[in-house]
N, C-alpha and C positions, 0 to 999 in steps of 0.2 A: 489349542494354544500349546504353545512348544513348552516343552519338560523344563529347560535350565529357565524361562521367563517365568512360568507359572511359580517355581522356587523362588525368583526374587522376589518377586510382586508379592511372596507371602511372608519369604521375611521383611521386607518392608514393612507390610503390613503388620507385624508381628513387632518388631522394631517403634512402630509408630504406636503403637496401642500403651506399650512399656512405656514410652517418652511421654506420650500424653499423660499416663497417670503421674509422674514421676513430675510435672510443668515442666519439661525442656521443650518448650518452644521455639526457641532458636535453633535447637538440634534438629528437630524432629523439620521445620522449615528447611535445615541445610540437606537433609535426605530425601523430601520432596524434590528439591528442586536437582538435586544430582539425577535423579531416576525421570526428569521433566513431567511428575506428578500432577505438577500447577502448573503446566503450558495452560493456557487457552484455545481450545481447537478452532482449526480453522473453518469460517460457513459456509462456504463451499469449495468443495475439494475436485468438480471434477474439470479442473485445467488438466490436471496430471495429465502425463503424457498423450496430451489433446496440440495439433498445429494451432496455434493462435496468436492474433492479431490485437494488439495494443494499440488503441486507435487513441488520442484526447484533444477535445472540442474547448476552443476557448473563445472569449469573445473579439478578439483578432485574429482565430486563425481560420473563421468562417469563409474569409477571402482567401486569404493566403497562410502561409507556415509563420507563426512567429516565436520567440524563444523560450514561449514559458511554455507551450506546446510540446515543443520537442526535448525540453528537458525533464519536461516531467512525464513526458513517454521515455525515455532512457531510463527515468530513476527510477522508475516502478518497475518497466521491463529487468532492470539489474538485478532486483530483488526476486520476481519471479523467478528470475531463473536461477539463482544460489536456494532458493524456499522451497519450489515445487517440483515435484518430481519428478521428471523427464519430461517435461513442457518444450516445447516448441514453438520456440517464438518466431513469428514473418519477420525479414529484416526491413530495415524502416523504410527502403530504398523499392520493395516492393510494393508497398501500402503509399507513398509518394506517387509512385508510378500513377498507379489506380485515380489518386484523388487528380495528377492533374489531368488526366484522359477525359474524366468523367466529373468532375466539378470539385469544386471544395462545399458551396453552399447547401443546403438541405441533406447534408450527409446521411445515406442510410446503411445504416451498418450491417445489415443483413447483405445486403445487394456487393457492399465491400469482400464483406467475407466472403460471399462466392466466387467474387472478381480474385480473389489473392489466395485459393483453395484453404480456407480457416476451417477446423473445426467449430469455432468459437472465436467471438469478438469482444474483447473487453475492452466495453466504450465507455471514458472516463471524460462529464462534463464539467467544467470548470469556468463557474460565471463572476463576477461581481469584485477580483481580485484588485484588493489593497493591500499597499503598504507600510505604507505611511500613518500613524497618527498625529497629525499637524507637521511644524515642517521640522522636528529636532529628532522625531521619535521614529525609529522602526519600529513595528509590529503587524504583522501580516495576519489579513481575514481572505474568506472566501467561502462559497459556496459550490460541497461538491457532490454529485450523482453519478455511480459507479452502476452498470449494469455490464453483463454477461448476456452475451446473445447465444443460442446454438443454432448454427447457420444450416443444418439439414432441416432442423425444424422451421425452422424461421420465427421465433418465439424468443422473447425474454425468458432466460432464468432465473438470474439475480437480478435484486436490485437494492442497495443501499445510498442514503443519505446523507449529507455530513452538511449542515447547516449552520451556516456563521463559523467555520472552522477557523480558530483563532492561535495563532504563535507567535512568541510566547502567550501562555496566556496572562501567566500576573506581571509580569516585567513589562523590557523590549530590549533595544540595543541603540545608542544613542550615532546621531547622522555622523557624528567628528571621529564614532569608534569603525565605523565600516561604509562601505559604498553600497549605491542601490544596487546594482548586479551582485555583488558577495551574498547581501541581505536576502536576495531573491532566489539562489542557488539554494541555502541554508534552508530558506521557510519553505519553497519545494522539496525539497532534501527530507525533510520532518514531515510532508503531507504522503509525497509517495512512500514512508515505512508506513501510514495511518492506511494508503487506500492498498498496501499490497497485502498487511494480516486480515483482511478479511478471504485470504486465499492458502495460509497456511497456521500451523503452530504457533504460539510467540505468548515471551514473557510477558504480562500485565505490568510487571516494575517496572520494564523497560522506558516506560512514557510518565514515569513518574517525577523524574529527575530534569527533563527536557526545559523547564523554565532555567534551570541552573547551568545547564550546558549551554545556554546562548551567551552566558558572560564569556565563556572559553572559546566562541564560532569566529 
């Protein structure tokens, strides 16, 4: 460990022990978080500078490309690439290519990835998308399954969950305050920051606030 970090880390440490005994809580929280003491790490790290392919499976886009497909490949790719470090992303126009040569239906991501030279595939499925509850009320569900392929191997690496993903969840946004495409950009917008921190760093508070932030979308 390098000489000037090993020093902070101790006076932090050192810093934090005094504030603790002393209850500055608040303090001793503002110096965690300046040093990103309390990030949450990310569960898996090896995109890093890995070529890879953002693929995601919807239930319209089996046939062909539809818009919730390709937006929420953009807004997860965006994030990837500002989060992880020196990743390398396919551009979308080569992963296109592929799927129309070779099919959209029974997509197999390994066989992609070899087609578009990927290190890794990260195939993002996305089934059961609502918007709506009844007809006054926005609020968006869905069911999502995030894996990572490593396409030398031909294996699954990762694989996460996200079952009944709900936003807002205690509110919504009313039909007279926004349009279904605004509505659908926003609750994509809020899913792709949920499925890209399983791939780097990030605030826990960050998602704290998000039912509040949709009065202001």
């Amino acid at each position: 460990m390098r000489p000037r970090f090993t020093q902070l880390i101790g006076c932090v440490l050192l810093a934090s022990t005094i504030l603790a005994q002393l209850g500055c809580t608040s303090a001793l929280t503002t110096i965690m978080y300046a040093v990103g003491a309390d990030l949450q790490p990310a569960e898996y790290k090896d995109l890093a500078r890995q070529r890879t392919a953002v693929v995601v499976i919807t239930d319209g886009s089996q046939y062909s490309d539809d818009i919730t497909s390709r937006t929420l490949t953009r807004k997860v790719s965006e994030f990837l690439e500002i989060e992880v470090d020196g990743i390398k992303l396919i551009p979308e126009e080569e992963i296109d290519s592929w799927k129309d040569i070779n099919g959209w239906e029974d997509l197999d991501f390994v066989a992609l990835g070899k087609g578009v030279k990927a290190d890794k595939v990260l195939g993002i499925e996305l089934t059961g998308l609502k918007l709506r509850e009844g007809q006054t009320l926005y609020r968006g569900r869905a069911n999502v399954t995030t894996t990572v392929y490593d396409v030398k191997e031909g294996r699954k690496e990762f694989r996460r969950s996200l079952d009944d993903f709900t936003f807002p969840v205690h509110t919504g946004k009313y039909a007279s305050e926004t349009t279904e495409a605004k509505f659908r950009r926003d609750f994509l917008e809020v899913l792709s920051r949920r499925v890209a921190r399983y791939f780097h760093r990030y605030d826990p508070r960050d998602s704290v606030a998000l039912d509040a932030v949709i009065v202001n979308l």
